[in-house]
N, CA, C and O atoms as a GROMACS GRO file, in nm:
protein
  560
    1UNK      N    1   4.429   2.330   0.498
    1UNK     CA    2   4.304   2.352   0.427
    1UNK      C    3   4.191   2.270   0.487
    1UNK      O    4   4.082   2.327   0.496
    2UNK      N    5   4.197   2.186   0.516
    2UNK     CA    6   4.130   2.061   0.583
    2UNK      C    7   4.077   2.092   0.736
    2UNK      O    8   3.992   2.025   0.796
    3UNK      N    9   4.142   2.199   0.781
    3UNK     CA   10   4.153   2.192   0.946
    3UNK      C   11   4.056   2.367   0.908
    3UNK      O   12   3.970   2.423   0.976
    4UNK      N   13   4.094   2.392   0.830
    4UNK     CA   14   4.014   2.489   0.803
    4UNK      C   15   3.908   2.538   0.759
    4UNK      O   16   3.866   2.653   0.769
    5UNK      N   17   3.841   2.399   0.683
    5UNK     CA   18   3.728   2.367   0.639
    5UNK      C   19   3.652   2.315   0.739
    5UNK      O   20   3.530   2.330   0.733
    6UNK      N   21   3.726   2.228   0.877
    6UNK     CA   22   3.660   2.128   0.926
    6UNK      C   23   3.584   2.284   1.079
    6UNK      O   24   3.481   2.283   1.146
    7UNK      N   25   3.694   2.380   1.072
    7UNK     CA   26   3.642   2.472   1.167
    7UNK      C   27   3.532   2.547   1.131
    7UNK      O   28   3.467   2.601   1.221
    8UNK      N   29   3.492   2.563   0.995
    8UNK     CA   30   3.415   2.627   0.975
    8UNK      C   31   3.275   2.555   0.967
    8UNK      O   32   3.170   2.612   0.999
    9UNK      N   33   3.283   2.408   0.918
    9UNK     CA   34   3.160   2.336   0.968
    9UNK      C   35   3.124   2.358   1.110
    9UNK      O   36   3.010   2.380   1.151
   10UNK      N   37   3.225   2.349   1.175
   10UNK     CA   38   3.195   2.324   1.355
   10UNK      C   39   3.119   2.465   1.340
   10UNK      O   40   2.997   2.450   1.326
   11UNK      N   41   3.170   2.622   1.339
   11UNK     CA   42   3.100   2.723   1.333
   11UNK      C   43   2.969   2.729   1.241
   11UNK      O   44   2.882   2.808   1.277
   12UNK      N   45   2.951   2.667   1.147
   12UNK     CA   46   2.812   2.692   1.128
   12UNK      C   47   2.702   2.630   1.187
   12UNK      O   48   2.585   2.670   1.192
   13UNK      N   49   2.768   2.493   1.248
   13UNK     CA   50   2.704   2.411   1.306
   13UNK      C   51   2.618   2.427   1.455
   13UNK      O   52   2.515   2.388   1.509
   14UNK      N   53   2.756   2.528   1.486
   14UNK     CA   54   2.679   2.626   1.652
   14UNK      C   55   2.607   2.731   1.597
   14UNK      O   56   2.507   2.759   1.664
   15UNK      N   57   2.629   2.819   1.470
   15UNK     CA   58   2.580   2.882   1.471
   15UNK      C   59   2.414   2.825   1.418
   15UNK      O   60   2.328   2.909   1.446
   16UNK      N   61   2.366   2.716   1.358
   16UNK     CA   62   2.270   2.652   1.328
   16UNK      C   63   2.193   2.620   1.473
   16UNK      O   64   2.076   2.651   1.492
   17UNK      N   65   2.283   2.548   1.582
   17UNK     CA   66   2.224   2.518   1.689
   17UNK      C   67   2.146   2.682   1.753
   17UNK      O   68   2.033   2.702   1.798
   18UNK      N   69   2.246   2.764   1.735
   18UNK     CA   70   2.198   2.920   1.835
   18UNK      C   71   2.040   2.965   1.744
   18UNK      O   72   1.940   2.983   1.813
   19UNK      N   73   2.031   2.977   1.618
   19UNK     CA   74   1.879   2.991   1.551
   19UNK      C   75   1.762   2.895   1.569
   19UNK      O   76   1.647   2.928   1.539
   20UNK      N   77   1.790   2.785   1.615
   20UNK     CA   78   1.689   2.689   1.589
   20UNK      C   79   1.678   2.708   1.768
   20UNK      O   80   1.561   2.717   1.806
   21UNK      N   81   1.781   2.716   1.874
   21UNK     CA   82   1.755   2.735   2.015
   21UNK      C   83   1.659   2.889   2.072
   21UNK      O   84   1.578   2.923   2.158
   22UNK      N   85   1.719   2.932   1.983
   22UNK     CA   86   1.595   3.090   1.952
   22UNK      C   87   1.488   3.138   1.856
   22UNK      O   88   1.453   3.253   1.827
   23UNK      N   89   1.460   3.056   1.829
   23UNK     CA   90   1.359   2.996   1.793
   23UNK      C   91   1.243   3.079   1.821
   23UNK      O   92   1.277   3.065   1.939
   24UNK      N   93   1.129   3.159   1.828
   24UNK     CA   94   1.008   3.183   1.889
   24UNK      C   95   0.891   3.117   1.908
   24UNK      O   96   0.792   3.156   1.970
   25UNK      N   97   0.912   2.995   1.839
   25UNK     CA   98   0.789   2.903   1.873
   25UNK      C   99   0.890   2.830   1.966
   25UNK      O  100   0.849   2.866   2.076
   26UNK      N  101   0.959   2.778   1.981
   26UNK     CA  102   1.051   2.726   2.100
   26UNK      C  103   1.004   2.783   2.265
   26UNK      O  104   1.001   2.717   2.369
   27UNK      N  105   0.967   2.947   2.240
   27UNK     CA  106   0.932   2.982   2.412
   27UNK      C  107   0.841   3.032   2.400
   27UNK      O  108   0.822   3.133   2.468
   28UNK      N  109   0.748   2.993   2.318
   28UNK     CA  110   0.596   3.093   2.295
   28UNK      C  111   0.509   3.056   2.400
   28UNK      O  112   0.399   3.111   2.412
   29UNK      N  113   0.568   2.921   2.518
   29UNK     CA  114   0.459   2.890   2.626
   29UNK      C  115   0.501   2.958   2.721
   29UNK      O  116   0.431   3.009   2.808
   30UNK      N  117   0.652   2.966   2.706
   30UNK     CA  118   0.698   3.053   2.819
   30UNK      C  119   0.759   3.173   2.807
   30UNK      O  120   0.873   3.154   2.850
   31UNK      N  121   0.748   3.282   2.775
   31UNK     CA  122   0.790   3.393   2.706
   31UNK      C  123   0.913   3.440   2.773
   31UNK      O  124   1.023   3.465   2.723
   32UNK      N  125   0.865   3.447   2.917
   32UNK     CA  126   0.982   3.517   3.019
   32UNK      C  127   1.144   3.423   3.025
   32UNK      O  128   1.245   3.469   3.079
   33UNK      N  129   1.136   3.280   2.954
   33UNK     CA  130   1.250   3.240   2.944
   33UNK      C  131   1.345   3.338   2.843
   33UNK      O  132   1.460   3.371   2.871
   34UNK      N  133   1.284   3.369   2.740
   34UNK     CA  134   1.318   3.404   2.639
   34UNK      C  135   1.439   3.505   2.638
   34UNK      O  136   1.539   3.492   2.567
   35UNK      N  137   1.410   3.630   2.749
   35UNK     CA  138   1.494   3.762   2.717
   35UNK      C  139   1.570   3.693   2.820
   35UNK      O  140   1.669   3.724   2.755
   36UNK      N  141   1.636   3.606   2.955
   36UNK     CA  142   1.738   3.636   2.985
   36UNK      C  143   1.824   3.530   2.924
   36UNK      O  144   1.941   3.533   2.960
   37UNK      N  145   1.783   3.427   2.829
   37UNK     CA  146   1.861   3.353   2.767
   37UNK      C  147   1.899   3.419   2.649
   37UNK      O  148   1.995   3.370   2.590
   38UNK      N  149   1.833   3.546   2.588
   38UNK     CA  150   1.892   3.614   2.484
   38UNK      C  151   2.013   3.683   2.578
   38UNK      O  152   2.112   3.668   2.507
   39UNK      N  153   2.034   3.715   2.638
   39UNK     CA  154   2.077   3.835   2.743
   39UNK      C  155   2.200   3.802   2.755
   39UNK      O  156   2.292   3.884   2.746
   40UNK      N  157   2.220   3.648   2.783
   40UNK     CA  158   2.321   3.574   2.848
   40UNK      C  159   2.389   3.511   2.707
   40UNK      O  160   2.509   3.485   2.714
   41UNK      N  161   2.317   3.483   2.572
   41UNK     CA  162   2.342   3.457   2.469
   41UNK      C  163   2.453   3.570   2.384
   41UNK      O  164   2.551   3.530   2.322
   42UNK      N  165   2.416   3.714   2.395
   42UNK     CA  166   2.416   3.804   2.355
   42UNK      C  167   2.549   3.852   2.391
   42UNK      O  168   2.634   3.877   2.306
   43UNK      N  169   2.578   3.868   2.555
   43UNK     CA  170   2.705   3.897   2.598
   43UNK      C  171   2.834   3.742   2.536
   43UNK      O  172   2.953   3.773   2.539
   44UNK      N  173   2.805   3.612   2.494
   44UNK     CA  174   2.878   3.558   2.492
   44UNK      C  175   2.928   3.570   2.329
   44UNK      O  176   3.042   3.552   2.287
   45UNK      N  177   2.764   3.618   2.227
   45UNK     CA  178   2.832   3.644   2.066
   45UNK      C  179   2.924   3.783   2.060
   45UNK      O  180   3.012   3.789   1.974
   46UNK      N  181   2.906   3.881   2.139
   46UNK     CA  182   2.923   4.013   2.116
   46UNK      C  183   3.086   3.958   2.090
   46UNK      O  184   3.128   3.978   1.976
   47UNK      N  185   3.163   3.904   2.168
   47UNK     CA  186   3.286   3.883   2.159
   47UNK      C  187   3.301   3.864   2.009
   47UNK      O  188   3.393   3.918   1.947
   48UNK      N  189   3.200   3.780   1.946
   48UNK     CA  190   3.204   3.694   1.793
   48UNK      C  191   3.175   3.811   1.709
   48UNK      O  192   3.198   3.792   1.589
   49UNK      N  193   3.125   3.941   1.744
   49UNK     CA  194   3.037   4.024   1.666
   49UNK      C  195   2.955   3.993   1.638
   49UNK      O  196   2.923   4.020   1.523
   50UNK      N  197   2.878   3.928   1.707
   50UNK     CA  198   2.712   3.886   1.638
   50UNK      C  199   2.623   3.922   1.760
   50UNK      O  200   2.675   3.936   1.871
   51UNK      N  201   2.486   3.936   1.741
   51UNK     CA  202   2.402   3.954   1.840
   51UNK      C  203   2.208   3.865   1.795
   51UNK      O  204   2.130   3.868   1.700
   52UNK      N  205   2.211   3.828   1.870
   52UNK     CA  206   2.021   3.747   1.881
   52UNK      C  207   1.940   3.855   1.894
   52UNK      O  208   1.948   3.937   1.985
   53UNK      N  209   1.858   3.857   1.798
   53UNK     CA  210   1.740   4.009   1.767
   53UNK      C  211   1.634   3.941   1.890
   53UNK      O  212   1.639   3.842   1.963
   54UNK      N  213   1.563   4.021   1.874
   54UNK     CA  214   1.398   4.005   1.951
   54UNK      C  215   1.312   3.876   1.896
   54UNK      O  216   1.236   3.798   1.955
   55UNK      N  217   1.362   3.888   1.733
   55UNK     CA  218   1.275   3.768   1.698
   55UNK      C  219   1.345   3.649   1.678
   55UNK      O  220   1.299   3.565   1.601
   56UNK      N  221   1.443   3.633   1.732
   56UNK     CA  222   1.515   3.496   1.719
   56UNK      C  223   1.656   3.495   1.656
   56UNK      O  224   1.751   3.425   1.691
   57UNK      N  225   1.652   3.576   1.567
   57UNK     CA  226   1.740   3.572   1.486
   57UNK      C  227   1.954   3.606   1.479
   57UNK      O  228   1.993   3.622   1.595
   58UNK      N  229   2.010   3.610   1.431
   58UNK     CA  230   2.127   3.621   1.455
   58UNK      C  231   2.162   3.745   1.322
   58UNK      O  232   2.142   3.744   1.200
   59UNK      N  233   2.203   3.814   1.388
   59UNK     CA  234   2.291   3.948   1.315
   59UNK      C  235   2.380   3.994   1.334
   59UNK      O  236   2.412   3.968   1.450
   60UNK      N  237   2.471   4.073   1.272
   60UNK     CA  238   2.633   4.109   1.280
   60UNK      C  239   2.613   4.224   1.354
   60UNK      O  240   2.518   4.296   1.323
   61UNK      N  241   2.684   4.254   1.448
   61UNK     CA  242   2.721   4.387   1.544
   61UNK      C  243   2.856   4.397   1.537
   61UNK      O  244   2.933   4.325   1.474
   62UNK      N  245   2.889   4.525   1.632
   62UNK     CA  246   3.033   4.554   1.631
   62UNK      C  247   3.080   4.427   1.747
   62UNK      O  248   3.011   4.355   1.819
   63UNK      N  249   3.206   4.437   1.731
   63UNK     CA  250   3.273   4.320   1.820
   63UNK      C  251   3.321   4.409   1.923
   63UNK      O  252   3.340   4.530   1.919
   64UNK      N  253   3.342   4.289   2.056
   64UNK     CA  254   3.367   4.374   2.167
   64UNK      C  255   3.501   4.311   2.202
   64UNK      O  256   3.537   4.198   2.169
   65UNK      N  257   3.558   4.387   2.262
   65UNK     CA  258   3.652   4.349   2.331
   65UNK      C  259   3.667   4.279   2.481
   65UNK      O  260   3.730   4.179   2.517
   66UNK      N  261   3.597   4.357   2.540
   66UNK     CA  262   3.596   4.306   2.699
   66UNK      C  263   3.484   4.266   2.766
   66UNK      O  264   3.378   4.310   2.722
   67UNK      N  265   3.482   4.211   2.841
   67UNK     CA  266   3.385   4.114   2.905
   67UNK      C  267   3.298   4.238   2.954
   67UNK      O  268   3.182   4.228   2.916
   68UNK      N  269   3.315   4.309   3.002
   68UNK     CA  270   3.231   4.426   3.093
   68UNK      C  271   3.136   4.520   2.926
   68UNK      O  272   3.021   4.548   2.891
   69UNK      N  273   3.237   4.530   2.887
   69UNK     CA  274   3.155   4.587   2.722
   69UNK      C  275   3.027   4.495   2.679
   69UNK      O  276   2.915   4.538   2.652
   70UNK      N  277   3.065   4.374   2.678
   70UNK     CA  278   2.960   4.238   2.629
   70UNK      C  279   2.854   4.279   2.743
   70UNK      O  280   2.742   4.270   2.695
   71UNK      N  281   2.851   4.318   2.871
   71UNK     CA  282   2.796   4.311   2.966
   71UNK      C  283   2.685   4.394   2.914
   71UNK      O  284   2.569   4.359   2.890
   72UNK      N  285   2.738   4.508   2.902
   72UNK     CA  286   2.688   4.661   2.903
   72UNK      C  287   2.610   4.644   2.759
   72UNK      O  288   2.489   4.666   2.760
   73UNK      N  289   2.665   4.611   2.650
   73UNK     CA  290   2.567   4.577   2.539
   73UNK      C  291   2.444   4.510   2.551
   73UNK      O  292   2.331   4.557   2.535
   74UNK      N  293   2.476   4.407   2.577
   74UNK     CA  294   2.370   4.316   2.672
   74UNK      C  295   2.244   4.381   2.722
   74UNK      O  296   2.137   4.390   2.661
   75UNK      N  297   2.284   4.436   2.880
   75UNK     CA  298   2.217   4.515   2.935
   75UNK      C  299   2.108   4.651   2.841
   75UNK      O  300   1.995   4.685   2.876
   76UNK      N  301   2.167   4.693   2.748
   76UNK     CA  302   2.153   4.797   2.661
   76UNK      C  303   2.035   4.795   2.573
   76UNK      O  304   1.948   4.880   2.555
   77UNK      N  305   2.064   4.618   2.494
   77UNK     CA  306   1.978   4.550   2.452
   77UNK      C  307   1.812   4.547   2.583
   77UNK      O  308   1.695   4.576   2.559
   78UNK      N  309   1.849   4.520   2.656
   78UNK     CA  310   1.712   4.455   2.699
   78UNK      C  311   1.661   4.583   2.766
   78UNK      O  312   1.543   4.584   2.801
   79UNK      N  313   1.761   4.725   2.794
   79UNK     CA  314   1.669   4.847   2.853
   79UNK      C  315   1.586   4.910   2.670
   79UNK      O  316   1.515   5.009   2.687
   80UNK      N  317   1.591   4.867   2.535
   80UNK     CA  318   1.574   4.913   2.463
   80UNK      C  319   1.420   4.830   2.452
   80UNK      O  320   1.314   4.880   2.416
   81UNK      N  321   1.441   4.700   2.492
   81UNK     CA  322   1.308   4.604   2.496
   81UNK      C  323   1.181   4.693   2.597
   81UNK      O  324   1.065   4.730   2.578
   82UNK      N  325   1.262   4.698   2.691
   82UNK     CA  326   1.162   4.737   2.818
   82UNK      C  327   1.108   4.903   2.771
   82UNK      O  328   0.986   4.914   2.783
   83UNK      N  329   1.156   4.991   2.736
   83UNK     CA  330   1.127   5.146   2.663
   83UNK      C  331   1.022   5.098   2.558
   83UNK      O  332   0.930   5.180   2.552
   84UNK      N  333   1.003   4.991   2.474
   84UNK     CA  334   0.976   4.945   2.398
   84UNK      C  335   0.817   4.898   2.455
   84UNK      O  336   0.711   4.925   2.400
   85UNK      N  337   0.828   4.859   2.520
   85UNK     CA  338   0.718   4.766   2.648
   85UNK      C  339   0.645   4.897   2.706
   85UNK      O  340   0.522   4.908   2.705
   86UNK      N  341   0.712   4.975   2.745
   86UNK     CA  342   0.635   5.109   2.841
   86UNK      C  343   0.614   5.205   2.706
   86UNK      O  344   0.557   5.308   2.741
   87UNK      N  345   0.638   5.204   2.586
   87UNK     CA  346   0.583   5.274   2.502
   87UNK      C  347   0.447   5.241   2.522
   87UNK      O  348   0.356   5.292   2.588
   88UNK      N  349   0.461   5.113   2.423
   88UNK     CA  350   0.323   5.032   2.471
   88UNK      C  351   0.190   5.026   2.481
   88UNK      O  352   0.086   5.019   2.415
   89UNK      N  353   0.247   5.033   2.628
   89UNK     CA  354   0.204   5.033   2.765
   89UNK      C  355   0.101   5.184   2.765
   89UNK      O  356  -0.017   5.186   2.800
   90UNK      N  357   0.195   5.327   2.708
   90UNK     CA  358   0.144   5.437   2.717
   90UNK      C  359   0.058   5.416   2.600
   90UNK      O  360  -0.055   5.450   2.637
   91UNK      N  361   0.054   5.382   2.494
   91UNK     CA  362  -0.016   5.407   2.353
   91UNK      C  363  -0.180   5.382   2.378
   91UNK      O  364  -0.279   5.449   2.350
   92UNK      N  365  -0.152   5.195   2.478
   92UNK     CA  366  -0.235   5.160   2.540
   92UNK      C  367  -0.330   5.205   2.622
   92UNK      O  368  -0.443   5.158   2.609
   93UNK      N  369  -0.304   5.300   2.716
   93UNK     CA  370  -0.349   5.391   2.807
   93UNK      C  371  -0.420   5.504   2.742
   93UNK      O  372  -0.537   5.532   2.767
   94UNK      N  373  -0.338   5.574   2.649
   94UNK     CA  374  -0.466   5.701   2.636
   94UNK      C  375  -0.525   5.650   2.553
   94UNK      O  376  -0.616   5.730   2.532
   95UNK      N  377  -0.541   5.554   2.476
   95UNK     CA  378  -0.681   5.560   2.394
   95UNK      C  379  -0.752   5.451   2.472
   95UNK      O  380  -0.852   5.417   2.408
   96UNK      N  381  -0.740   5.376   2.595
   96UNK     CA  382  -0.847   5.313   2.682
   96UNK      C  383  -0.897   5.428   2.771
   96UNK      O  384  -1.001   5.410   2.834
   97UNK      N  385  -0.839   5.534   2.782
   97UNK     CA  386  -0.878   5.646   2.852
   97UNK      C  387  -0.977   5.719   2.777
   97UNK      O  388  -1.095   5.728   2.811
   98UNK      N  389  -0.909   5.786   2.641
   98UNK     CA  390  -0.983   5.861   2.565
   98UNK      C  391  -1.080   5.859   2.464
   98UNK      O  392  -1.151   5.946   2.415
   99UNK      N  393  -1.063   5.702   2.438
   99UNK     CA  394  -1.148   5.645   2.309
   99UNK      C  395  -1.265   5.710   2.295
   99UNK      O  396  -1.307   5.770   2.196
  100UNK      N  397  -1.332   5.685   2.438
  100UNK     CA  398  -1.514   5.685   2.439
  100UNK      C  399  -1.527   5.709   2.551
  100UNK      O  400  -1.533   5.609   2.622
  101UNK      N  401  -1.535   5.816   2.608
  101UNK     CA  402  -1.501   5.842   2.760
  101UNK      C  403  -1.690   5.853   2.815
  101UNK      O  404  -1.739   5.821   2.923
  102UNK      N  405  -1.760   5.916   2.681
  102UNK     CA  406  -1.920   5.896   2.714
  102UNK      C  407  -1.967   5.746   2.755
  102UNK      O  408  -2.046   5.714   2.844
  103UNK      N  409  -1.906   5.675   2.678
  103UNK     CA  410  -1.946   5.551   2.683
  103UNK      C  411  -1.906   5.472   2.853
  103UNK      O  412  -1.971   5.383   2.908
  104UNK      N  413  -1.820   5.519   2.890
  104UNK     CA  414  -1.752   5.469   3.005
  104UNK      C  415  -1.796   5.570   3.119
  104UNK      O  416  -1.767   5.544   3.236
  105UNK      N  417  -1.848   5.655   3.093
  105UNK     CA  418  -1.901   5.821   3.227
  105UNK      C  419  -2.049   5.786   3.213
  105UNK      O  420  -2.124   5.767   3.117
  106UNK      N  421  -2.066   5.782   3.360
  106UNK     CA  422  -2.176   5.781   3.400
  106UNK      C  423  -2.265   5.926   3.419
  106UNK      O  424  -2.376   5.945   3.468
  107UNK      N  425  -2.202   5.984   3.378
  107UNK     CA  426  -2.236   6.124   3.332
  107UNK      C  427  -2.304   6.128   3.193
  107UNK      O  428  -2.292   6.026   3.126
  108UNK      N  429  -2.377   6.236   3.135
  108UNK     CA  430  -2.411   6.272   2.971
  108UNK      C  431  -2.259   6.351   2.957
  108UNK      O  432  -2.170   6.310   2.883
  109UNK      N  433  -2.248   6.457   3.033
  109UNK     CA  434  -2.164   6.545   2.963
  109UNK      C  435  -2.014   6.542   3.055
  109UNK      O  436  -1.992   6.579   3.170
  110UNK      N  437  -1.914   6.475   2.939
  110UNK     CA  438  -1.766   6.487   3.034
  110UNK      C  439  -1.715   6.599   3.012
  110UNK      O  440  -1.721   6.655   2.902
  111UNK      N  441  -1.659   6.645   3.113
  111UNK     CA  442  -1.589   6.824   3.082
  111UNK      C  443  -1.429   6.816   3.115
  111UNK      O  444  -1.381   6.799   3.227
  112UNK      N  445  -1.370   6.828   3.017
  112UNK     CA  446  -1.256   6.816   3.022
  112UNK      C  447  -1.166   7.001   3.022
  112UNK      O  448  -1.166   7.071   2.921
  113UNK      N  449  -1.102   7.046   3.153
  113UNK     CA  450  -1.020   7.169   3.101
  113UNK      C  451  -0.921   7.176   2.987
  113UNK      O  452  -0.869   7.082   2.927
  114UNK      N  453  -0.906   7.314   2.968
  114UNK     CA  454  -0.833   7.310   2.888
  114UNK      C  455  -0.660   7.250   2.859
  114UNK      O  456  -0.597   7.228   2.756
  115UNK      N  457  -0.625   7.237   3.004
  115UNK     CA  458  -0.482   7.194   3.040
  115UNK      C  459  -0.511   7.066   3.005
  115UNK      O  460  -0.449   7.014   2.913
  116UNK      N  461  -0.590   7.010   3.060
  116UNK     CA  462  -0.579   6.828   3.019
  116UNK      C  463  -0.620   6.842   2.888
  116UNK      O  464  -0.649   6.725   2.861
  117UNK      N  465  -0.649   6.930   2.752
  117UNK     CA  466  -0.706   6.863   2.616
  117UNK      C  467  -0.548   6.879   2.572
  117UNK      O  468  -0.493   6.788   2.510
  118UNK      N  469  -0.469   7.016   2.612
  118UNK     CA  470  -0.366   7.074   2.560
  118UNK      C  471  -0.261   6.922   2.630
  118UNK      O  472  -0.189   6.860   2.553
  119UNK      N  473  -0.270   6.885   2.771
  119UNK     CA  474  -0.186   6.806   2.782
  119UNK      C  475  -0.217   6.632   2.684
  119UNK      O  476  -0.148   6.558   2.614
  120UNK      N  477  -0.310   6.633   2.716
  120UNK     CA  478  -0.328   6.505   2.592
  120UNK      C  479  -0.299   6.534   2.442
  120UNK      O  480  -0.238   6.456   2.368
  121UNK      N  481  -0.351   6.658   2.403
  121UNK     CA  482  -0.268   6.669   2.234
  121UNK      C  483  -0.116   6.608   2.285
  121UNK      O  484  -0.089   6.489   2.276
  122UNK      N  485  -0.036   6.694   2.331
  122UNK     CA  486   0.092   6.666   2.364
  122UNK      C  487   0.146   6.571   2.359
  122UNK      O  488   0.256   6.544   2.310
  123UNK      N  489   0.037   6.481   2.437
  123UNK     CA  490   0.101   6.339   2.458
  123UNK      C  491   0.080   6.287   2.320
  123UNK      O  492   0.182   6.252   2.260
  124UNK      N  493  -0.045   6.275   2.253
  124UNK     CA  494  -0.038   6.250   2.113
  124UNK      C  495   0.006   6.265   2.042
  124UNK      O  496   0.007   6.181   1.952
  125UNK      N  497   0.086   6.404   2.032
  125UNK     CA  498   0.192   6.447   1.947
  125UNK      C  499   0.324   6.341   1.962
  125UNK      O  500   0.389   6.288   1.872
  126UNK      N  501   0.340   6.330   2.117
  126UNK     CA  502   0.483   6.278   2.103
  126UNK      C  503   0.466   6.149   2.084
  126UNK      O  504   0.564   6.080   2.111
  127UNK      N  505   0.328   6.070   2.027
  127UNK     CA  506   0.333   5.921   2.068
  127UNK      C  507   0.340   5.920   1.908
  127UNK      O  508   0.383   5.811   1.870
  128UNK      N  509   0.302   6.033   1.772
  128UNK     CA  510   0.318   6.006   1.649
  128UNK      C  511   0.413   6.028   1.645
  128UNK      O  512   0.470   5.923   1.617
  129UNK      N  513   0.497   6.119   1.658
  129UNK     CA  514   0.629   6.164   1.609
  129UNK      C  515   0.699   6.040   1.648
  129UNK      O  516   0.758   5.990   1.552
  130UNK      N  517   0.712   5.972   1.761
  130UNK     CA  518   0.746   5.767   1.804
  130UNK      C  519   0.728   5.706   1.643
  130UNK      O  520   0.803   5.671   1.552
  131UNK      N  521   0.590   5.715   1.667
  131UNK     CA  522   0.568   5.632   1.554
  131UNK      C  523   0.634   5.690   1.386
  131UNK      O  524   0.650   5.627   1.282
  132UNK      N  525   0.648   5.770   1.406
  132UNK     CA  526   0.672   5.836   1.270
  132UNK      C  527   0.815   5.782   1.252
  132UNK      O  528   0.848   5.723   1.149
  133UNK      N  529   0.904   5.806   1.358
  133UNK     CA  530   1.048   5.772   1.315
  133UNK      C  531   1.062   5.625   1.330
  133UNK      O  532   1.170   5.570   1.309
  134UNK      N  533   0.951   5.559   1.369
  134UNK     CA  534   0.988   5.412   1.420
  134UNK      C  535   1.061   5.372   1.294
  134UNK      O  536   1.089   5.448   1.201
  135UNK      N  537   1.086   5.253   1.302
  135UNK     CA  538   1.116   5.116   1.141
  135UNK      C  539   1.113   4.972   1.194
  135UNK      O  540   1.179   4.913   1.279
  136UNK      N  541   0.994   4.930   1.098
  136UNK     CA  542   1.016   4.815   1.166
  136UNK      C  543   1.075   4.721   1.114
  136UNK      O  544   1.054   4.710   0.993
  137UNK      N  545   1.151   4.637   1.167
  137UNK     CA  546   1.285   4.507   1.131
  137UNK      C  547   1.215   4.452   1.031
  137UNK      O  548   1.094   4.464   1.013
  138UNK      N  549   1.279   4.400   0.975
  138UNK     CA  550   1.261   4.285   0.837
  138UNK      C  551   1.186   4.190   0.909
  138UNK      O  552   1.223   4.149   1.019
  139UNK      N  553   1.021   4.129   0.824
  139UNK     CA  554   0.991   3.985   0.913
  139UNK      C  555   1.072   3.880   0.854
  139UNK      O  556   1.142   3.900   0.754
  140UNK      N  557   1.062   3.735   0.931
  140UNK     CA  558   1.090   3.647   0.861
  140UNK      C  559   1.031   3.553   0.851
  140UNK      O  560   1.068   3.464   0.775
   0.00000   0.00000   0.00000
């Protein structure tokens, strides 16, 4: 009972150290430390079933079995960051493009065909329907 109590201090105790080491004010000077120490963090809980969110935090996942699985989760994790980043990135783009295009044309009158209004709805379409299914995580 004793040896079993004393293991579970030790485990909360790392697990106390892993939240306070991920931290987001901890790498807010340096951001780019951040994702490959989650990365490298991530493949070593997966074994534990646990995984480090985006914002620091620690949550239950499925458990892995093999080192190459932990890998691939891992990896999985941070191509979901980067899709995430080039969303963005695009949301960013057409409305610095489209906002006020008078304001930015040295022209009076911008003439846009019909393929580029039909291809920009498009893109708008698919950047709400993004947003529509998004959810965003619990803050803390």
């Amino acid at each position: 009972m004793a040896s079993r109590w004393r293991i579970t201090v030790i485990n909360n105790a790392i697990l106390e150290f892993i939240r306070r080491a991920t931290r987001p004010e901890r790498v807010i000077k340096d951001p780019n430390r951040f994702e490959p120490l989650r990365t490298r963090l991530n493949q070593a809980l997966a074994v534990a079933g646990l995984v480090v969110t985006e914002s620091g935090s620690l949550e239950s996942a499925d458990r892995v079995e093999t080192r190459s699985e932990a890998r691939r989760r891992a990896q999985q994790l941070r191509a979901e960051k980067g899709e995430q980043r080039g969303f963005a990135n695009l949301v960013k783009g057409i409305f610095g493009m489209f906002r006020n295009p008078t304001a930015h044309e040295p022209r009076i009158y911008w003439s846009m065909t019909r393929e580029d209004a039909e291809d920009l709805l498009s893109l708008v379409s698919l950047i709400h329907t993004r947003l529509d299914s998004a959810c965003m995580p619990p803050r803390i």
